[in-house]
C-alpha positions as CSV (number, residue, x, y, z in Angstrom):
1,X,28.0,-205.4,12.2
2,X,27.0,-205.1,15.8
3,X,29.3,-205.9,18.8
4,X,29.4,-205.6,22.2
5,X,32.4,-204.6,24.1
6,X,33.3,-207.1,26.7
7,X,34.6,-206.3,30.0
8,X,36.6,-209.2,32.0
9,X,39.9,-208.8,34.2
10,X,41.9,-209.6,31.5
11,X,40.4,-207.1,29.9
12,X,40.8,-204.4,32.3
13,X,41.6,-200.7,31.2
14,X,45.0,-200.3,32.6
15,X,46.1,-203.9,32.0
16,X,45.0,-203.5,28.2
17,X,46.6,-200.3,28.4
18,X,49.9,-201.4,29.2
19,X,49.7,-204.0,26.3
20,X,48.7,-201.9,24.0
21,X,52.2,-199.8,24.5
22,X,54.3,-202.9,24.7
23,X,52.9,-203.6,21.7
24,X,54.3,-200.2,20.4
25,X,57.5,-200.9,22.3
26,X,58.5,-203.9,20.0
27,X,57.2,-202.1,17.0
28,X,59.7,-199.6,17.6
29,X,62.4,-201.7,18.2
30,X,61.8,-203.8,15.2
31,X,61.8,-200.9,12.7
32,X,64.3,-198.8,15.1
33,X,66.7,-201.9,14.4
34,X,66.3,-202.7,11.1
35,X,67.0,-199.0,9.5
36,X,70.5,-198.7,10.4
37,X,71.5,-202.8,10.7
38,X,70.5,-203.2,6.9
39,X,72.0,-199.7,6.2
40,X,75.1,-200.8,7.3
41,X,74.9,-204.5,5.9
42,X,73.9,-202.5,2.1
43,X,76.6,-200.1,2.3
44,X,79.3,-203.0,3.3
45,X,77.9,-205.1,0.2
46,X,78.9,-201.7,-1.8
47,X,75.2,-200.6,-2.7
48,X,75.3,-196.9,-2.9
49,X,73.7,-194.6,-0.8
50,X,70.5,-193.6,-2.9
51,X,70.2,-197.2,-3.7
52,X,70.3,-197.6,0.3
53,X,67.5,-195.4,0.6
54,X,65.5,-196.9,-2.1
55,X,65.7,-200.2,0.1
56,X,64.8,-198.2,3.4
57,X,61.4,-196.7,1.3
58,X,60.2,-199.8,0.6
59,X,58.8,-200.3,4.5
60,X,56.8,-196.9,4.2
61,X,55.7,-198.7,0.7
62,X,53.7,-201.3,2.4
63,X,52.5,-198.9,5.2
64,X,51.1,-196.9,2.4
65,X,49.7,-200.0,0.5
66,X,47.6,-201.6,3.2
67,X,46.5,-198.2,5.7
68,X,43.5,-197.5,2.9
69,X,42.2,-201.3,3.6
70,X,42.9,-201.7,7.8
71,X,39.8,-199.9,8.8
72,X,36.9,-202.8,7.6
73,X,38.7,-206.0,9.0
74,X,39.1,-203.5,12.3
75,X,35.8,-203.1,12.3
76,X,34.3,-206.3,11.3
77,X,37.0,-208.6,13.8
78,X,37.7,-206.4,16.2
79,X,41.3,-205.3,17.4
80,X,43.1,-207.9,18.7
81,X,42.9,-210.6,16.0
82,X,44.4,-207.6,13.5
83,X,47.2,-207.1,16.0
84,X,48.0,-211.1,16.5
85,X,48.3,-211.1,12.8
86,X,50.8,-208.0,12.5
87,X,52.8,-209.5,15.2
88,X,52.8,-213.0,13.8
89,X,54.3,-211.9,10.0
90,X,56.3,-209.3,11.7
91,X,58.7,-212.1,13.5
92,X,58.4,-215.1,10.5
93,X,59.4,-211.9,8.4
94,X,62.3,-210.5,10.8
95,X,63.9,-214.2,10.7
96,X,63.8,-214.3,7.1
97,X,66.4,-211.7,6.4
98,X,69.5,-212.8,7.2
99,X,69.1,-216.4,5.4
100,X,69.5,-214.5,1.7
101,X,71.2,-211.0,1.5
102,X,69.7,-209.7,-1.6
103,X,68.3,-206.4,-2.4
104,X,65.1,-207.2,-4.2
105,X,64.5,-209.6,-1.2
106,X,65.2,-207.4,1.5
107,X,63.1,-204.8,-0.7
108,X,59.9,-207.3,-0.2
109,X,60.6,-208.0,3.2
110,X,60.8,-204.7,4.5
111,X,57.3,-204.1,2.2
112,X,56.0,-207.2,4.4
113,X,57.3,-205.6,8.0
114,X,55.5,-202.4,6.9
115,X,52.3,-203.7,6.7
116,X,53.0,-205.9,9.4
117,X,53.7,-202.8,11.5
118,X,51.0,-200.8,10.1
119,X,48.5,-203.4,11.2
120,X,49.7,-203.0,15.0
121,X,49.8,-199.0,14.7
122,X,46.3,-198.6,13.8
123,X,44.8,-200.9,15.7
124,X,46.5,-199.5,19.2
125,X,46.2,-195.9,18.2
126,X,42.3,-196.1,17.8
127,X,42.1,-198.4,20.6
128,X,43.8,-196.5,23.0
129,X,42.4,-192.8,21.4
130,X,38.6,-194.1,21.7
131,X,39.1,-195.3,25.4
132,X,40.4,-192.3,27.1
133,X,39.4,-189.2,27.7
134,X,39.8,-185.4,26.4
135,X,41.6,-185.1,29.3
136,X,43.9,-187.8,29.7
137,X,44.4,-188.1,25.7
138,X,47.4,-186.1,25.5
139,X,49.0,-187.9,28.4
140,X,48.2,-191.5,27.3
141,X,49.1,-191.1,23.9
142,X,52.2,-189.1,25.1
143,X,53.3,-192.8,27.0
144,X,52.5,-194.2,23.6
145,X,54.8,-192.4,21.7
146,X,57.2,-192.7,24.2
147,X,57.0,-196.8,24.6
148,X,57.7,-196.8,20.0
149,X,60.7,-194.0,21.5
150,X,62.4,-196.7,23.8
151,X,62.0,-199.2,21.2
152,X,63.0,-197.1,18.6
153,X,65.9,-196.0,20.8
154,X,67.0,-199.6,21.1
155,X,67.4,-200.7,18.4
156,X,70.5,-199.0,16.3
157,X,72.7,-200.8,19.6
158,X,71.9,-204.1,17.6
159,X,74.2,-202.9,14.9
160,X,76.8,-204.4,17.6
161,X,75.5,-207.0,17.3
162,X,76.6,-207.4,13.7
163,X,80.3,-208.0,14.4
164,X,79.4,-211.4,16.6
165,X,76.6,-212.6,13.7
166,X,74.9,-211.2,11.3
167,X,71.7,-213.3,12.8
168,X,71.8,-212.2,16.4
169,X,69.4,-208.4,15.9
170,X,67.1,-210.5,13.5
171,X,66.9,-213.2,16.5
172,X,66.1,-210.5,19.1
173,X,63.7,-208.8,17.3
174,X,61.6,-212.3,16.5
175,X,61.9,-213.3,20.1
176,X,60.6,-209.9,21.2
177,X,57.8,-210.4,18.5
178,X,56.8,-213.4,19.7
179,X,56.6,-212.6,23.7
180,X,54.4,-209.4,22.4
181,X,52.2,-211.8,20.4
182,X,51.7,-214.2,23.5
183,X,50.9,-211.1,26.0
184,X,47.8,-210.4,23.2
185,X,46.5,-214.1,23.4
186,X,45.5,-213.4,26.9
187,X,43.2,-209.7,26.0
188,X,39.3,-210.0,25.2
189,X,38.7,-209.0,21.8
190,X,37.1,-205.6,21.2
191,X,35.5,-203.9,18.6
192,X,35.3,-200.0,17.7
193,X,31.9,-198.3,19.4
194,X,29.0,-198.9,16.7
195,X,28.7,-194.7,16.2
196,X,32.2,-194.6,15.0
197,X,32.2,-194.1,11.5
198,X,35.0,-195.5,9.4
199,X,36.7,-194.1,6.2
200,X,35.8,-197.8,4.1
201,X,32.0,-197.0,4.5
202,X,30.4,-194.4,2.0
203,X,31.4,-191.0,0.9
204,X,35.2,-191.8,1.4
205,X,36.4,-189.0,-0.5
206,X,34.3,-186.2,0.9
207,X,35.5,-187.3,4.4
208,X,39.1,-187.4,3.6
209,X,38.7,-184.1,2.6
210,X,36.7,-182.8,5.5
211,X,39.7,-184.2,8.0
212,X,42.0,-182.0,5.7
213,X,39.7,-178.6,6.0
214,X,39.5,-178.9,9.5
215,X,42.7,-180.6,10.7
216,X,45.3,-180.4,7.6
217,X,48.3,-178.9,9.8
218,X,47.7,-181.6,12.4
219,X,48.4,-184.5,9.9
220,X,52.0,-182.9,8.7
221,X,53.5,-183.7,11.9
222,X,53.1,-187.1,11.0
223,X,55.0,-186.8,7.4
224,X,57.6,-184.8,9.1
225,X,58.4,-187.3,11.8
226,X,58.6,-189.9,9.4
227,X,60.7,-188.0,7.5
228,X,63.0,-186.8,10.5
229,X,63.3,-190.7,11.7
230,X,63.9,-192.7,8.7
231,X,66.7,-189.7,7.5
232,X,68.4,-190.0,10.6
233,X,68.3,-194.2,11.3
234,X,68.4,-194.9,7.6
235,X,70.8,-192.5,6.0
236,X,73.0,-191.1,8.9
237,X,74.8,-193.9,9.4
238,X,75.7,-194.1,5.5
239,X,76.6,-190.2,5.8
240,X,78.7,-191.1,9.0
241,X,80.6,-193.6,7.2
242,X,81.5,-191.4,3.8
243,X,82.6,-188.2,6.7
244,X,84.8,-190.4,8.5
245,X,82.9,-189.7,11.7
246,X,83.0,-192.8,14.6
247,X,80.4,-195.2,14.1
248,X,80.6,-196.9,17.4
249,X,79.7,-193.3,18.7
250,X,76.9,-192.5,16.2
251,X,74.8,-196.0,16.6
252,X,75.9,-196.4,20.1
253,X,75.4,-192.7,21.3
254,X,74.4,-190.4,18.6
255,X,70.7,-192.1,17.1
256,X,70.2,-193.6,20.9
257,X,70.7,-189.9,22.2
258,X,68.5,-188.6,19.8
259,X,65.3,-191.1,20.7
260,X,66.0,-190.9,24.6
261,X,66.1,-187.3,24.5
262,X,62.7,-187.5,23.2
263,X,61.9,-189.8,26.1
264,X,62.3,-187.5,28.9
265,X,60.2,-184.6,27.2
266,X,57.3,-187.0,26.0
267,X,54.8,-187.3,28.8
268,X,55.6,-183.4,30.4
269,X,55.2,-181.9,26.6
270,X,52.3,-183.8,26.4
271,X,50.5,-183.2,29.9
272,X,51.4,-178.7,28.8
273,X,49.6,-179.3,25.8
274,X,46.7,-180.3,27.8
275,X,47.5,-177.3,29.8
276,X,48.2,-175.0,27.3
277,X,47.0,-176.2,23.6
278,X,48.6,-178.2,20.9
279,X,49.4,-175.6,18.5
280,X,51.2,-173.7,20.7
281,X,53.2,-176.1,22.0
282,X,53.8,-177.5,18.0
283,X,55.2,-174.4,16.8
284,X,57.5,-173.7,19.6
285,X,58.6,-177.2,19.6
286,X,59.6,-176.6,15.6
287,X,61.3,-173.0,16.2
288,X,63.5,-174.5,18.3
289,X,64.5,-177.7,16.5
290,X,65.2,-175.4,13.5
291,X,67.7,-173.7,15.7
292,X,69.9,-177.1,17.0
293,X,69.9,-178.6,13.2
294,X,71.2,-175.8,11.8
295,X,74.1,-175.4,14.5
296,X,74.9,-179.4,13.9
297,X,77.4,-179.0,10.6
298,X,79.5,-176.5,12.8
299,X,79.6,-179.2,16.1
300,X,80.9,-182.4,14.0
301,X,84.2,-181.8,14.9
302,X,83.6,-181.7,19.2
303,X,81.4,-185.1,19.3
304,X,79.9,-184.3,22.6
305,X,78.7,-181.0,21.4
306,X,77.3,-183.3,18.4
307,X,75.4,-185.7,20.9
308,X,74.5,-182.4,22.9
309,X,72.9,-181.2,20.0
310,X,70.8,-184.7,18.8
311,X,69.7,-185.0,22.2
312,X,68.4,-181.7,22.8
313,X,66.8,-182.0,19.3
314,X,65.4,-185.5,20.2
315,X,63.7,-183.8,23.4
316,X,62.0,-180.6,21.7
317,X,61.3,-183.0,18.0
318,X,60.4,-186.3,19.5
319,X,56.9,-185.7,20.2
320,X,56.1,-184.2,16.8
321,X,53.8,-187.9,15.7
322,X,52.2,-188.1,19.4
323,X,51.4,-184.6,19.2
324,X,50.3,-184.3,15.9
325,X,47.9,-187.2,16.5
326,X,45.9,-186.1,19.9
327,X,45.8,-182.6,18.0
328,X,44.1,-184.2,15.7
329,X,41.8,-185.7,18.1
330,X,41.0,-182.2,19.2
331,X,40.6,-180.8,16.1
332,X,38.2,-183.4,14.0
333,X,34.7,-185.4,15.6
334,X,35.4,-188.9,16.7
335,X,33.5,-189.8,13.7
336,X,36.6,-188.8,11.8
337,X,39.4,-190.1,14.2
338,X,39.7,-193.4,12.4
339,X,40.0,-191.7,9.1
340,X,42.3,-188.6,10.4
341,X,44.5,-191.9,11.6
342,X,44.8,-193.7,8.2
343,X,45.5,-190.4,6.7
344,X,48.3,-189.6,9.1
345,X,49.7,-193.4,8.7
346,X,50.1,-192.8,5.1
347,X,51.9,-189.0,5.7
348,X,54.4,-190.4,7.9
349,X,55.0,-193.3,5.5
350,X,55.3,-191.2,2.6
351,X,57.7,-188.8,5.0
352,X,59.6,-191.9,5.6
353,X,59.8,-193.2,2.4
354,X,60.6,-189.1,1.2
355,X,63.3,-189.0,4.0
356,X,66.3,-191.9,2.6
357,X,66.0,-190.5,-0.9
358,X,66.7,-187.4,-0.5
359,X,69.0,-188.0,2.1
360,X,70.8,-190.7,-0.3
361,X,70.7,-187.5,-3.1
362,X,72.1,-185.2,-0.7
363,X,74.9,-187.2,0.4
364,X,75.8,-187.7,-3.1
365,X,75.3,-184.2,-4.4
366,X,75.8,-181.7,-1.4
367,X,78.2,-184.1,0.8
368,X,79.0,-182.1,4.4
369,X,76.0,-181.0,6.4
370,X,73.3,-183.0,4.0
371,X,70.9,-184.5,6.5
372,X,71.9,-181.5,8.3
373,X,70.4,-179.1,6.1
374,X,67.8,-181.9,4.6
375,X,66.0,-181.5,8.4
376,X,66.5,-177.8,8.6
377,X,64.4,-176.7,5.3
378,X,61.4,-179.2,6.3
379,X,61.1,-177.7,9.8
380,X,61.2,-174.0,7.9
381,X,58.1,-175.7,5.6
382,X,56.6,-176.9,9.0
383,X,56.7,-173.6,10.9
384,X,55.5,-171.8,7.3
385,X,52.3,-174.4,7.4
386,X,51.7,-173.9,11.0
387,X,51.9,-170.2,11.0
388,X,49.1,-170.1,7.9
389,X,47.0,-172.8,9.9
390,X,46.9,-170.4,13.0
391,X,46.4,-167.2,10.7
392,X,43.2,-169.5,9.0
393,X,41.8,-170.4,12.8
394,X,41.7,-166.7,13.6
395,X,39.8,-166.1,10.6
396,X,37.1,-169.0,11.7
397,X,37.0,-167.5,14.8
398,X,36.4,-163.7,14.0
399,X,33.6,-165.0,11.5
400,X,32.0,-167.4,14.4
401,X,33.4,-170.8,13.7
402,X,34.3,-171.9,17.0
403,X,37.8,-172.7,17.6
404,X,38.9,-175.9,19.0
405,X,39.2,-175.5,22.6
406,X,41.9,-176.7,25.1
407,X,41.4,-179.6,26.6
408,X,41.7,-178.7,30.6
409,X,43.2,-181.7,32.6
């Protein structure tokens, strides 16, 4: 189906542009709020920790089930009615749980919010990837990260919120919802360019597996940040409570200081890997997260040194999805963008839904240092995958495939 893009002042680039990232904002505080609230609200009802997981999974669950169909409906209706839809069963969804606490309902819920959220991530990723440039990629989707980074950041402070009324972080959340929805009414519709090719149309399987040849290191970025953030909003605050550490201190300090620690390092980490290339700046960034998680079980005692630590990790790990995704964008055509996108969707909701199990096992099993040490041996697989990806480029390049270049800004 043919479309033209239209061009009006509600339409223009930068105005679009910031809507686009406050659509990402309210995203983030939506899912950055409802991983620890309902964590908490499980754990007081007595529900067990892997059982608490379970219930955290079943978000990534419905990212996984719809990502495989949001391409066609993109393409056919455009961007903005997909978003207006994500928005609108994101807040009738976020009002819904507090009216019956049960498990199985707060299971489907959460399956609803993840498609709802899917819906808004794909459609904001391609439209903001496929109107910049090489060289301003890394920096605009660097401010795109960081907008679902302040949401995110927000939104373990509602669990305060919890001791007034158990309604008032499911009130915000809608409200926010809503005033995100009524900023969309007022963008033009657009439409993917006609040349880019979609994973829905033919030969879906031989172009999943191209994106993988060519790019697979640049999609695990995306499992591990889903795994990093749904371990640490979803299961810290259960293993907080069975150590005896201060909650007020780990949802009002700790989780915050981990996501705004990421804020101050997303847009420069983003503009030196326009400088200086992606995989550079990827494996350095997982060298030295490795280091602060493993000093973390020895700094639980000095709380300060804790936060120290989270927010130091937050600043060198928070840019892992961001990253991943404009490496991506370097790596595959723009034919295969959309497709690289669903594919990395689905990673970092299967490393989300990966992330509260194991975290619920290891609190169960292992007890002190769990998430600790659950964090550390994924960033040893990372670094592992990245130094065989780098190995398998030089290879390409000695035989005469040429190597992705650097995008010069």
């Amino acid at each position: 189906m043919n479309h033209s893009i239209h061009s009006t002042d509600s339409n223009h680039p930068v105005y679009r542009y910031w809507v686009l990232v406050g659509m990402v904002l309210i995203a983030g505080f939506s899912q950055g709020m409802l991983l620890p609230v309902l964590a908490i609200m499980l754990e007081g009802a007595g529900v067990s920790s892997s059982w608490n997981g379970l219930n955290a999974a079943a978000l990534y669950i419905g990212i996984i089930l719809i990502s495989p169909f949001i391409e066609k409906p993109v393409r056919k209706y455009g961007y903005k009615p997909v978003i207006i839809i994500g928005l609108a069963v994101m807040a009738f969804s976020l009002i819904l749980f507090p009216f019956w606490q049960a498990f199985w309902f707060w299971f489907v819920l959460r399956m609803v919010v993840g498609i709802a959220d899917s819906l808004i991530h794909f459609s904001t990723q391609i439209w903001i990837s496929t109107t910049s440039t090489p060289a301003n990629r890394g920096r605009q989707l660097a401010i795109y990260g960081l907008a679902f980074g302040l949401g995110f950041g927000f939104g373990p402070m509602m669990t305060r919120l919890l001791e007034i009324n158990d309604f008032l972080p499911f009130i915000l959340a809608t409200s926010a919802s809503m005033i995100a929805w009524l900023f969309m009414l007022f963008l033009k519709n657009e439409w993917p360019a006609n040349d880019f090719e979609t994973a829905s149309q033919l030969n879906t399987l031989s172009r999943y597996k191209k994106v993988l040849k060519l790019a697979w290191f640049a999609l695990l970025p995306g499992f591990f940040y889903g795994y990093l953030e749904a371990s640490l909003h979803g299961s810290y605050p259960v293993y907080a409570m069975r150590m005896g550490l201060d909650m007020d201190f780990v949802t009002v300090f700790l989780l915050p200081g981990f996501v705004f620690g990421s804020l101050i390092t997303q847009l420069p980490l983003g503009i030196l890997s326009d400088k200086v290339g992606r995989d550079k700046v990827l494996i350095g960034l997982i060298v030295i997260g490795l280091m602060l998680f493993l000093c973390m079980p020895f700094a639980e005692e000095q709380m300060w040194l804790l936060f120290s630590l989270f927010a130091m990790a937050g600043m060198m790990l928070g840019s892992l999805y961001s990253l991943g995704i404009t490496y991506l964008a370097d790596l595959v055509p723009a034919s295969l963008l959309p497709t690289g996108n669903v594919m990395t969707a689905v990673l970092f909701a299967l490393g989300s839904m990966v992330g509260p199990v194991m975290g619920g096992f290891l609190i169960e099993n292992v007890g002190e240092g769990a998430i600790y040490y659950s964090m550390s041996a994924m960033l040893v697989t990372m670094l592992i995958a990245g130094i065989i990806f780098q190995y398998q480029l030089h290879v390409q390049t000695k035989k005469g495939s040429p190597r992705p270049a650097k995008i010069e800004s």
